[in-house]
Every structure is written in C-alpha cells, then in structure tokens.
C-alpha positions as CSV (number, residue, x, y, z in Angstrom):
1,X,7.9,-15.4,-10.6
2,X,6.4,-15.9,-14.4
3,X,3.1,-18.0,-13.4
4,X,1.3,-16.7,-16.6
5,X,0.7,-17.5,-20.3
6,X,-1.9,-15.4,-22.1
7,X,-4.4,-17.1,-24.6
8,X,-7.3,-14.7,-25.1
9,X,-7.6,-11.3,-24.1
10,X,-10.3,-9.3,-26.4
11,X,-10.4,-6.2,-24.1
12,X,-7.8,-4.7,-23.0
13,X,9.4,11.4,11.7
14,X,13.1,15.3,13.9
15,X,9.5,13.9,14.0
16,X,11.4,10.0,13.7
17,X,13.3,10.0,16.9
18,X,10.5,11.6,19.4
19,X,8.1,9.1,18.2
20,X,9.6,6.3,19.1
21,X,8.8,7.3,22.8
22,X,5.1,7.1,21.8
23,X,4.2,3.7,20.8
24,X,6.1,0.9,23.1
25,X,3.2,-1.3,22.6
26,X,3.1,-4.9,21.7
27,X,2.3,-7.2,18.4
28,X,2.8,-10.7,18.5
29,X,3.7,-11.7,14.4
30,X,0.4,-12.7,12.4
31,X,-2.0,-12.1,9.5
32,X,-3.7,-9.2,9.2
33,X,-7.5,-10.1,8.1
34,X,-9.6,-7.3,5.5
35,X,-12.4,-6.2,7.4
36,X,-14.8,-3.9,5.2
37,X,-16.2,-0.9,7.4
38,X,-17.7,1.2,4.5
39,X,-18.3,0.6,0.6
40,X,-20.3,2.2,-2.1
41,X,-24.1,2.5,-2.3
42,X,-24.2,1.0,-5.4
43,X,-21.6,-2.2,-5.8
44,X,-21.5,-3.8,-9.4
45,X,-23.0,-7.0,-9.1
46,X,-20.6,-9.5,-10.1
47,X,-20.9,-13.4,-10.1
48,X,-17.7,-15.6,-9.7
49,X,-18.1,-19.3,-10.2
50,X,-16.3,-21.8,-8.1
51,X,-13.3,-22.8,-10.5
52,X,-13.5,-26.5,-11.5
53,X,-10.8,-29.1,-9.7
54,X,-9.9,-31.7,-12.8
55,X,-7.3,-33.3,-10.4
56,X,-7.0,-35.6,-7.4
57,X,-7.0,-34.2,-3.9
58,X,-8.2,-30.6,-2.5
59,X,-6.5,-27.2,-3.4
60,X,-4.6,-25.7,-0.5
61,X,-6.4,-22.3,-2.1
62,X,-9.9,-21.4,-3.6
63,X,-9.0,-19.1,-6.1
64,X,-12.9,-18.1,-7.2
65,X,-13.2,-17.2,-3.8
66,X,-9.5,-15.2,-3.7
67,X,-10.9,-13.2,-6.4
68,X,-14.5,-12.5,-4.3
69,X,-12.4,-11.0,-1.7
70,X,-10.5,-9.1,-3.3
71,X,-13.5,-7.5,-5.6
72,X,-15.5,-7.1,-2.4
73,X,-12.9,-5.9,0.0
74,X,-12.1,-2.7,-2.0
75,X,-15.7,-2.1,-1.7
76,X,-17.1,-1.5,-5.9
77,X,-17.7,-4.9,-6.2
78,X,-21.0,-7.3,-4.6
79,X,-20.8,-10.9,-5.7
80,X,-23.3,-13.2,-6.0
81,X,-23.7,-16.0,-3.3
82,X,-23.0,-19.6,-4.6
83,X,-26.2,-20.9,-3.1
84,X,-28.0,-18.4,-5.5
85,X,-26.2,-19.8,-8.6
86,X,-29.0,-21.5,-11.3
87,X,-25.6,-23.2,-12.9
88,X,-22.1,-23.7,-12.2
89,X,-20.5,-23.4,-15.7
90,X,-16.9,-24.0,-16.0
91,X,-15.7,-22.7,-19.8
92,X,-17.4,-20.6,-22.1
93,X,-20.1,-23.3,-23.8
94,X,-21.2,-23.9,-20.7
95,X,-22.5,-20.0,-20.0
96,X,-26.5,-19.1,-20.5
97,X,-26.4,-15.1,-20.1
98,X,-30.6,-15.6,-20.1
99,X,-30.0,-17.1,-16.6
100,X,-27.4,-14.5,-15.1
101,X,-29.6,-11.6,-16.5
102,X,-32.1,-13.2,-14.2
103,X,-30.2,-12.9,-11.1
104,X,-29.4,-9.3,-12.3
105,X,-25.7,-9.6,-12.6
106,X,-23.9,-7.6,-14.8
107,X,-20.9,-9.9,-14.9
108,X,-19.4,-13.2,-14.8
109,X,-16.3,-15.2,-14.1
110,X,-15.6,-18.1,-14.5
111,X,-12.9,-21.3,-14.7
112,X,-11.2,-24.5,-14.3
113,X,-7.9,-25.7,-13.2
114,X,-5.7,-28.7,-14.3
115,X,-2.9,-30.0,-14.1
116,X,-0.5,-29.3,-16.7
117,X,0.9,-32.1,-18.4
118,X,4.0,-33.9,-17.5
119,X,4.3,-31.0,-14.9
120,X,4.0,-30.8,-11.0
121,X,2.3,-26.9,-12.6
122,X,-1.3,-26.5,-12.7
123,X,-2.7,-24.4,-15.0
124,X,-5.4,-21.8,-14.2
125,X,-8.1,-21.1,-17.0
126,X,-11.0,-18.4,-16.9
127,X,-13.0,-16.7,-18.5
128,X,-14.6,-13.0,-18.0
129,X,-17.8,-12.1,-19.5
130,X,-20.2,-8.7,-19.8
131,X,-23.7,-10.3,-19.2
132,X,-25.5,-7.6,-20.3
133,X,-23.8,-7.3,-24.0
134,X,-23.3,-11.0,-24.4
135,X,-19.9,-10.5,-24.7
136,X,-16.5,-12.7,-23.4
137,X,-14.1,-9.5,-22.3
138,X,-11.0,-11.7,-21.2
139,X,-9.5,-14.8,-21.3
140,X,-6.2,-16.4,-19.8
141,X,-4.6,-19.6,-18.9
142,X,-2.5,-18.9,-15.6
143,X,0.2,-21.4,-15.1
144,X,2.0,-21.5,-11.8
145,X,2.9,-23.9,-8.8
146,X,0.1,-24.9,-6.2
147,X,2.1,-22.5,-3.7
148,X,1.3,-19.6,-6.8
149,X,-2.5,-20.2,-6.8
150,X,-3.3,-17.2,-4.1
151,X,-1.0,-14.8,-6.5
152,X,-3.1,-16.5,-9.9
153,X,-6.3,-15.7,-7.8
154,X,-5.3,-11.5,-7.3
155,X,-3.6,-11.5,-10.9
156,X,-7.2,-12.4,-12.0
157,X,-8.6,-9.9,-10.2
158,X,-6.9,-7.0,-11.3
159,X,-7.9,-7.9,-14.8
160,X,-11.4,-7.7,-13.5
161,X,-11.0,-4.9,-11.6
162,X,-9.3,-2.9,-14.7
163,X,-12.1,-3.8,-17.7
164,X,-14.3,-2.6,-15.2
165,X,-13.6,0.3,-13.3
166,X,-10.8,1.3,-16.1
167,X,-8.1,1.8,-13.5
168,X,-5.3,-0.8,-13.4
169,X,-5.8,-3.3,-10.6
170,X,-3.7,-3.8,-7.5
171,X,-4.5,-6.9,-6.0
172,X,-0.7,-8.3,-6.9
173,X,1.3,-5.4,-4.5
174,X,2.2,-5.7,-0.8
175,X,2.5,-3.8,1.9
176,X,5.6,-2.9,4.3
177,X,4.3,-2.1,8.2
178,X,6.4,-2.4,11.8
179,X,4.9,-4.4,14.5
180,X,6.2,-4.5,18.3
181,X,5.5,-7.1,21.1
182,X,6.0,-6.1,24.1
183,X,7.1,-8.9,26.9
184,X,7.6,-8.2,30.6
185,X,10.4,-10.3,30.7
186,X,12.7,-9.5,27.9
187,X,11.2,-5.6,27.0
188,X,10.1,-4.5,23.7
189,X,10.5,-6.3,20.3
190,X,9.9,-4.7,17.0
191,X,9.6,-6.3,13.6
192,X,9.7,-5.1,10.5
193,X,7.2,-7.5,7.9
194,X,6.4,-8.1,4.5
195,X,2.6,-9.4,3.4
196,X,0.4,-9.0,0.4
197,X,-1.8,-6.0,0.3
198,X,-4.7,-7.7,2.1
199,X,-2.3,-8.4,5.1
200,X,-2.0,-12.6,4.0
201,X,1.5,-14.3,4.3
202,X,2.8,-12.2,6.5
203,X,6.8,-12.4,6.3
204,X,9.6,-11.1,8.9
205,X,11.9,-9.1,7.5
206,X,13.6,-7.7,10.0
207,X,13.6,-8.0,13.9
208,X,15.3,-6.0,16.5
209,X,15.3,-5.0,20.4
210,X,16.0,-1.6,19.2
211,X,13.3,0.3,17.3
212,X,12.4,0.0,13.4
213,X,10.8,3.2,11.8
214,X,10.1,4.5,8.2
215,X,9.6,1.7,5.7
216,X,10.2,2.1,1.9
217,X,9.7,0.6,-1.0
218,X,12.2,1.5,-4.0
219,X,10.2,2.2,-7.3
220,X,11.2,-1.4,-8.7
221,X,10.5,-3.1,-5.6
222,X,12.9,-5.1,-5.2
223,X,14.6,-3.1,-2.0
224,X,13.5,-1.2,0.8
225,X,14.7,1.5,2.8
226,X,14.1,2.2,6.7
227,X,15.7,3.1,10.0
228,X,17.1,0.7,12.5
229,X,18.0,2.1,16.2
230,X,20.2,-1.3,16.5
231,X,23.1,0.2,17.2
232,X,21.5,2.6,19.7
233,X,21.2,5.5,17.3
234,X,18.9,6.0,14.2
235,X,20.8,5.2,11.1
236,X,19.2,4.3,7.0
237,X,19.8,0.8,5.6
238,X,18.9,-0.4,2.3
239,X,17.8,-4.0,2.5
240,X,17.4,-6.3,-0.5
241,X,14.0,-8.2,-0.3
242,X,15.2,-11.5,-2.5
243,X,18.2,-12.0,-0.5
244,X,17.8,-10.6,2.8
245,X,21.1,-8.9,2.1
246,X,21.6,-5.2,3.4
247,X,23.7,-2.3,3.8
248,X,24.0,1.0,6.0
249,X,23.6,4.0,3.8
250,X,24.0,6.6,7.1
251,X,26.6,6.9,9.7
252,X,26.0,10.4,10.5
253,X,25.7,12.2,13.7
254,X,22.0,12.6,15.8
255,X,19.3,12.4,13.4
256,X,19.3,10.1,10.7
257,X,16.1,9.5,9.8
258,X,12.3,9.2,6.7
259,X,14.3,7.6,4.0
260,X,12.5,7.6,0.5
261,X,13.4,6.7,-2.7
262,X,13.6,8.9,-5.7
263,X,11.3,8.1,-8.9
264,X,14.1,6.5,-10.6
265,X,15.7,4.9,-7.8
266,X,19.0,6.4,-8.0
267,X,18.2,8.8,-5.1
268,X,17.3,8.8,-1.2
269,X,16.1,11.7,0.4
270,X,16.0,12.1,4.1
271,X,16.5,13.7,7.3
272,X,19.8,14.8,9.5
273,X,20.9,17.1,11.6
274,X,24.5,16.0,11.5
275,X,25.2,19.9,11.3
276,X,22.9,20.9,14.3
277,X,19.3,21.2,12.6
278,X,17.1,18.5,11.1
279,X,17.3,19.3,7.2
280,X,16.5,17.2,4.3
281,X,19.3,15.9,2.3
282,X,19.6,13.8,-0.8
283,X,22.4,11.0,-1.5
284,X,23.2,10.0,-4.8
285,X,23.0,5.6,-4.5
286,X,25.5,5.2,-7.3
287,X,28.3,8.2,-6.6
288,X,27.3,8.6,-2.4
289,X,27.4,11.9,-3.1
290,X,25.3,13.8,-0.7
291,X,23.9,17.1,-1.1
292,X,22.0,19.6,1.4
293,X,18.6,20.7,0.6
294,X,17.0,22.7,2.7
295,X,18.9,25.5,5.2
296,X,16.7,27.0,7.6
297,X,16.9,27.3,11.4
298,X,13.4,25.7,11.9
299,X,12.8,21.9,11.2
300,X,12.3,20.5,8.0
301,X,11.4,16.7,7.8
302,X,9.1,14.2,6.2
303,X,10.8,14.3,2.8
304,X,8.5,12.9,-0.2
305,X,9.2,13.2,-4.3
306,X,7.2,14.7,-7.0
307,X,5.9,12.9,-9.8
308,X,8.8,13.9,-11.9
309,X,11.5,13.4,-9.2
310,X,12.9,17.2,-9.9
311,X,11.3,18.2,-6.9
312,X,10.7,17.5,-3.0
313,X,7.5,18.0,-0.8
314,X,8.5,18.4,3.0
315,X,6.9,19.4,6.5
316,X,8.5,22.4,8.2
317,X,7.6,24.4,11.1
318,X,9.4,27.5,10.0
319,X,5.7,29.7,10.1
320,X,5.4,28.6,13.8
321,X,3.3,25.4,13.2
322,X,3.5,22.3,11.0
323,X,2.9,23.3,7.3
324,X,3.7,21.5,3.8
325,X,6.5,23.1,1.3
326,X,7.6,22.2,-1.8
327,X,11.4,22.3,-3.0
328,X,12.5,22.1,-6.7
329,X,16.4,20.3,-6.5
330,X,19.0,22.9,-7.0
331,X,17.2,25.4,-5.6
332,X,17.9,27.7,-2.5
333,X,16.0,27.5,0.6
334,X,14.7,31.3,-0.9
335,X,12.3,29.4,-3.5
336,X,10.9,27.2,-0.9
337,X,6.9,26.9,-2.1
338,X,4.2,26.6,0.8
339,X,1.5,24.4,-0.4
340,X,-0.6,24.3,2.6
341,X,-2.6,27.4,4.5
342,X,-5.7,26.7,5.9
343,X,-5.0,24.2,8.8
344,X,-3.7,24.5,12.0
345,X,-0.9,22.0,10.7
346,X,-0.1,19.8,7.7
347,X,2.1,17.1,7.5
348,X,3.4,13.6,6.1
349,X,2.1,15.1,2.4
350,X,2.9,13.0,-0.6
351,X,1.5,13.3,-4.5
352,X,-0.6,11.5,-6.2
353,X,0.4,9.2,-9.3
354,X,-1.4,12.9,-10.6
355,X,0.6,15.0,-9.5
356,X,-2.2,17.4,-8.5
357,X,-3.6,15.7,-5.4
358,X,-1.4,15.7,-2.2
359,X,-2.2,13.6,0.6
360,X,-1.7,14.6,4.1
361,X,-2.4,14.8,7.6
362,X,-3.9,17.4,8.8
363,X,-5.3,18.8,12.3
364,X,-7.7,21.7,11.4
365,X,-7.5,24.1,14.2
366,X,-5.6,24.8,17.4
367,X,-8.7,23.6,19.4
368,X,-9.4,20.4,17.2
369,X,-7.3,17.0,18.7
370,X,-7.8,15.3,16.0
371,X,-5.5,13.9,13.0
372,X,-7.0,13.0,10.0
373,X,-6.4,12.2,6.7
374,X,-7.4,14.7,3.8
375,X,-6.0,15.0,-0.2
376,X,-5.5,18.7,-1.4
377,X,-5.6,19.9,-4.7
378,X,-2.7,22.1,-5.1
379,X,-4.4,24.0,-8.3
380,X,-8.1,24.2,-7.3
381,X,-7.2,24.6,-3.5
382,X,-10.0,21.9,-2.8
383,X,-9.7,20.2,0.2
384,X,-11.4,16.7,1.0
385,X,-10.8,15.2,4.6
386,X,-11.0,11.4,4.2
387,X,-11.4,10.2,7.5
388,X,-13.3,10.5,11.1
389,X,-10.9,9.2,13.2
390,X,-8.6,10.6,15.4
391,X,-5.0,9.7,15.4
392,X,-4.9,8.9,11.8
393,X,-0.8,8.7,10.8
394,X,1.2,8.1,8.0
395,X,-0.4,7.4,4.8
396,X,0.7,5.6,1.9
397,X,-0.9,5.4,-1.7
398,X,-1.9,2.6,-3.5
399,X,0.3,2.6,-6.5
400,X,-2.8,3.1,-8.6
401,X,-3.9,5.5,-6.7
402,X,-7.0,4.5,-6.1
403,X,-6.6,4.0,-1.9
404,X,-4.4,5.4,0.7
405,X,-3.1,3.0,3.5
406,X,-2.9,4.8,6.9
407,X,-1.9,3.6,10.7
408,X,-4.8,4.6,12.9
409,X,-6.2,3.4,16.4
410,X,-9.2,1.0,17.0
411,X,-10.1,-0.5,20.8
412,X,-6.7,1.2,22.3
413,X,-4.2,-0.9,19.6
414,X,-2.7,0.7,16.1
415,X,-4.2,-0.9,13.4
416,X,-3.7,-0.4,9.7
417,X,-6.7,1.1,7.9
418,X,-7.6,1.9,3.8
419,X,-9.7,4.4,2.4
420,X,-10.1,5.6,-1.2
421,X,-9.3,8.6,-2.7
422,X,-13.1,9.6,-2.6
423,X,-13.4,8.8,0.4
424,X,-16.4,6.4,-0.3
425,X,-14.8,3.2,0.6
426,X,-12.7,1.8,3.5
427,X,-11.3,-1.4,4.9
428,X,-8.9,-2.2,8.2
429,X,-6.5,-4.7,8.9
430,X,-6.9,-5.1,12.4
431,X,-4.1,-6.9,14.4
432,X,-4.6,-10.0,16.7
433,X,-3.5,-8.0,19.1
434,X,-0.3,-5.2,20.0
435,X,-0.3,-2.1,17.9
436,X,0.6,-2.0,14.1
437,X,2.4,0.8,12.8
438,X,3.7,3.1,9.2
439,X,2.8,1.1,6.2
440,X,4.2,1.8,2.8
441,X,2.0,0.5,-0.3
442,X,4.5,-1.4,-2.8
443,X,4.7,-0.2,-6.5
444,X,3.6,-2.5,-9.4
445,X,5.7,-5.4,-9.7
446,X,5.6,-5.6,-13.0
C-alpha cells in the first residue's frame, strides 16, 4: 500500500500439545473493541479537530476521531471534547494558539480532506502543532483510497505519538490471535485471524476442525508461521499473508510444535521430539537444513531469539521446575545460561527490542496459583510483575516496545489484554463472546 506523499515535516507450548486439551471453548468470528482499564495519572492533553469534508457525501471513516482513539487507548494521551472546542480550524491560518492555551491544551491537530483531482483518491492533509511554543511540528498530505482512510488515520497517529513521547508509533501493525467456537452440533472450530492492533477488520486466515496454535509473524511481515493439528498431528506451516498461499515446513514424528522466526528471517526455531525428547531445533528456510540445539533429557520448549539472532532464550524444566535458559547457536548443551532464579517457574520469556529486558510468565511460589506477567532485567536482576491477574499467558511485544500483548481471562472467556512496559497503562480486547487465545504483535511494516 503507498497511501502517502510528504509535504512538510519540520520535526522529525511439549507445552503445545497438552494445551490444546485446556481451552475447547468457543468464539464466534468478530471485532475485538479497545477497552481502556488503566492509564497514566497525568495524560498530555491533546486537541484533535474534526477533519474538514470538501466533497459530496459522508466518509465511511472519521479519521480525527481514528486518531483520538488511538492516542487515548494507549493511555498517555487525553483529548479534548468537540463540544469544548472555541473554533474548528481546518489548515494552519485558521489556528489561534491564545484560544487553545485557554483550554490548557498542549497540542493540536488538525486537517481537511479532498478529493484529489481527476482521481477516485482523496487526499488527507493535517497539520500538528506545539501550543505552548507556537510552533507547527508536522505536516503531511496522505493520499490513499476511501477504503485506506482508517490506515491514513493510525499513520497520523504514530507521527503524533513519536514527536511526543519520542518513541516510534505503532498504530499501523496488527495483531495475529486463534479463536474457537464451539457448536454442539458439528464440535469445535478454530480460526486463525488477522486484524489491526486495536482488534478492527478482523480477517480469517485460516480455519480448521483440528486445532491452530502458535502464531508468528516473520520480521518482514509478510508471512507467518504456526501449527495446524489438521492432519491429526501437530505439524509447522509457513503461510503467505498476500496470497493465502502456504507450505508445510514439518513432517516429523510426535511433537512438532512454537515456531518463531529468526531476526533475519532465514531461520525457524522450534520444538520436536522426533528423537524421543522435546528439544529445540533450528531449520535453515533457504538450504532445510536442520540442526539440533539443545540435548538434555528434561524438556526444553518455548524457543525465542535474541536481539542479534546468535542466540536462543528457551524454558526447560531440567532444575525440577519451569525456568528460563539462554543458548548461544553452536554451542553445546554444557554452556546452557540460566537466566531466571527467584520464581517458582518462568516461562514463555522473550527480549526486548533492548535486549536487556526479558518478558515472561512467571508464578512466584509453589503456593501462589497465579500467572502473571513480569519483565526482568538480565543485568540489574530487577524484577517488575506487570499484571494482577491470574492466568495471564503468552505475551507478545509491541514492536516498539512500548506494550506487551498477553491472553488472559475476564468473566470465564479468554480475552486479549495490553499493558506497557511500566506497567502504568493497560487496555483489553474483549471478545463478543468464546475465548480468544496467543496473540503475536506484527513488526513495522515499513
């Protein structure tokens, strides 16, 4: 998609196969709606204009009002309600910063959309202004089809979001997630979708009788990884999102199983136990070569990459009890690293875009139930638990790394909740109704 010409810019699960036993609960396919449950104490005050219509008819979208929820629903932003608005200016001449400064906002959006000429495009132009210095930050005219105007709208935001908070926006990624519905009449079906971060325009990508586990995204975006049960047994496929086209990358015997792409793509690390015990394995996508990992009698699973793709992060239970290890490639299982020590068990532990901070699950001690999710910093041994729920699962990371999407439960279904890496700010997607299950965050598109 190319929607955009700038103008102005003066700123720049072993685990996989017993859980599928454990959530034969249903989904029905829909959106999944935002629903803020926690923000900061101290949101920057933002107004957003409604953008100017200079055609005929109504907009299928309101793209001021895209960008208000996408400012609001990651919880730094409060915007100012239309009602309150003194003026409704639409371009830059038309902006009084006295009268802004009056309703104690700090900044200001806004914009008009035409049609472009001797085009069925319209073209999307706004403006982005500092109240208190006096000063125009950004400028852009969007161009784009009327089906484009909901991607204009977050592409907007994360220009916001970035001259603000200084951290690169992610309004424009999506998020993978399986759903099941469960009929009395023809059993259990599971879906695997597609939708943008915020759960809107949800998209089947996949649906099966036969379970769907372990979504994920390849670092360009463009394919996706998981496990399909379809022919009875859990095997990998690599699926092309454009084209629907896919292809089985496993065939081996028992576990096959938490596929995930290496930092450059070339790579998938995962889980079989084709020689008895579930070991992490990596298979070269261009040669097929395959090569064993980890050799130890105890179960190593949950594969995840460093930063720098030389090395893997893992969950084994080779002390007795789920724990996090670290594995440079090429190594033997003697220079296995444990990263984790003070829980009861650790698990499903991934990096930060830092490299410092690993996010995990974590169950404190052998009398605590409870699953949460926590980041640990591997070199000041800090710990900060994110969450207060109980059967928090599977976390993913923004590809900014400023949230971390996890599967949860809320009123006895799975729901999909975010919180951010301080733990200050948190958001659900509740489903309609069933359970909703493993997300995986997209990378940058672009």
């Amino acid at each position: 998609m190319n929607y955009r010409s700038r103008v102005v810019n003066s700123f720049q699960i072993f685990m996989a196969a017993v859980a599928v036993s454990c959530w034969l609960s249903g989904l029905a396919r829909a959106e999944l709606s935002i629903q803020i449950t926690q923000g900061v104490d101290n949101p920057v005050p933002i107004a957003v204009v409604p953008f100017d219509w200079e055609g005929n008819g109504v907009l299928s979208e309101d793209v001021a009002q895209i960008v208000i929820n996408d400012l609001e629903q990651v919880g730094e932003f409060r915007s100012l309600a239309r009602s309150n608005m003194l003026s409704l200016p639409n371009e830059e001449s038309e902006v009084f910063f006295r009268d802004w400064r009056t309703l104690a906002q700090d900044y200001l959006l806004v914009g008009k959309i035409s049609r472009a000429a001797g085009s069925q495009l319209v073209q999307v132009q706004y403006e982005f202004f500092d109240i208190n210095r006096e000063m125009k930050l950004a400028g852009e005219v969007l161009t784009g089809s009327v089906t484009q105007l909901r991607d204009i709208g977050h592409e907007i935001s994360n220009v916001v979001f970035e001259l603000v908070t200084g951290t690169r926006g992610a309004f424009t990624t999506q998020i993978l997630y399986i759903v099941s519905e469960e009929s009395v009449t023809a059993g259990t079906e599971y879906r695997l979708e597609k939708a943008d971060y915020d759960g809107q325009r949800a998209q089947i990508l996949l649906e099966s009788r036969q379970p769907i586990m372990s979504p994920a995204w390849s670092p360009d975006g463009q394919d996706i990884a998981y496990v399909s049960f379809e022919t009875t047994l859990p095997r990998i496929y690599i699926q092309n999102i454009a084209t629907g086209q896919r292809r089985q990358i496993t065939n081996y015997p028992n576990i096959n199983s938490s596929p995930v792409f290496s930092p450059d793509g070339n790579k998938l690390a995962m889980v079989l136990s084709k020689d008895g015990n579930p070991e992490i394995y990596v298979q070269d996508l261009v040669s097929n070569e395959l090569i064993r990992v980890t050799n130890h009698p105890s179960i190593d699973t949950e594969p995840s990459w460093t930063v720098d793709g030389r090395s893997l992060v893992f969950m084994s239970d080779r002390t007795g009890q789920p724990q996090i290890y670290q594995m440079e490639l090429g190594a033997t299982d003697s220079y296995v690293e444990r990263l984790t020590f003070d829980c009861y068990q650790c698990m499903k532990g991934q990096f930060l875009p830092d490299g410092v901070n690993l996010v995990h699950v974590r169950r404190e001690t052998r009398r605590d139930p409870n699953y949460q999710i926590a980041i640990y910093n591997v070199e000041t041994l800090r710990v900060i638990t994110l969450t207060n729920t109980s059967l928090d699962e599977s976390p993913s990371v923004a590809p900014n790394g400023s949230m971390i999407m996890y599967a949860t439960k809320f009123d006895g279904r799975g729901v999909l909740d975010a919180v951010s890496i301080d733990g200050g700010v948190k958001f659900r997607l509740p489903s309609v109704r069933g359970d909703v299950r493993e997300p995986s965050w997209s990378p940058f598109f672009n």
